[in-house]
C-alpha positions, 0 to 999 in steps of 0.5 A: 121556521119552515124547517119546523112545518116541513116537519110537522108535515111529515108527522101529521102525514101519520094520522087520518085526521087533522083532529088525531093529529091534535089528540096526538101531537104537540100542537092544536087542529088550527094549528096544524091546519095553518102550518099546511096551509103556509106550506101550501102557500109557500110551495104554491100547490095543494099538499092535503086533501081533507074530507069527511074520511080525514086527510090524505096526500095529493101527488105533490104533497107525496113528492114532498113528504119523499124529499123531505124524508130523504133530507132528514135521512142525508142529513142524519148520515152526514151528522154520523159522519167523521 
């Protein structure tokens, strides 16, 4: 289940707003917003910052997006591997 946040974290960083994010990806604004605010929870920091310009990435939140795309990169090669 926090695979699935994790990677929806990992798109919604791809959109300026929690809205295109809604317009564009599979899920709902509430929806997005609560699967970050759990993440936030688990990891115990702020992960986005929302304004009126949209969202962007606090520092923890650009650790996080960097862990998380190399696990996906380590994971994809070690599913090539024989």
């Amino acid at each position: 289940m926090i695979w699935d946040k994790l990677n929806r974290f990992t798109k919604i960083t791809k959109f300026k707003s929690l809205s295109e994010a809604s317009r564009k990806g599979d899920i709902s604004q509430p929806t997005w917003s609560r699967n970050i605010s759990e993440l936030e929870n688990v990891f115990g920091t702020r992960l986005i910052l929302r304004d009126h310009n949209g969202i962007r990435l606090t520092n923890k939140g650009k650790d996080l997006l960097e862990i998380v795309q190399n696990f996906k990169t380590n994971l994809n090669d070690f599913k090539f591997r024989n």
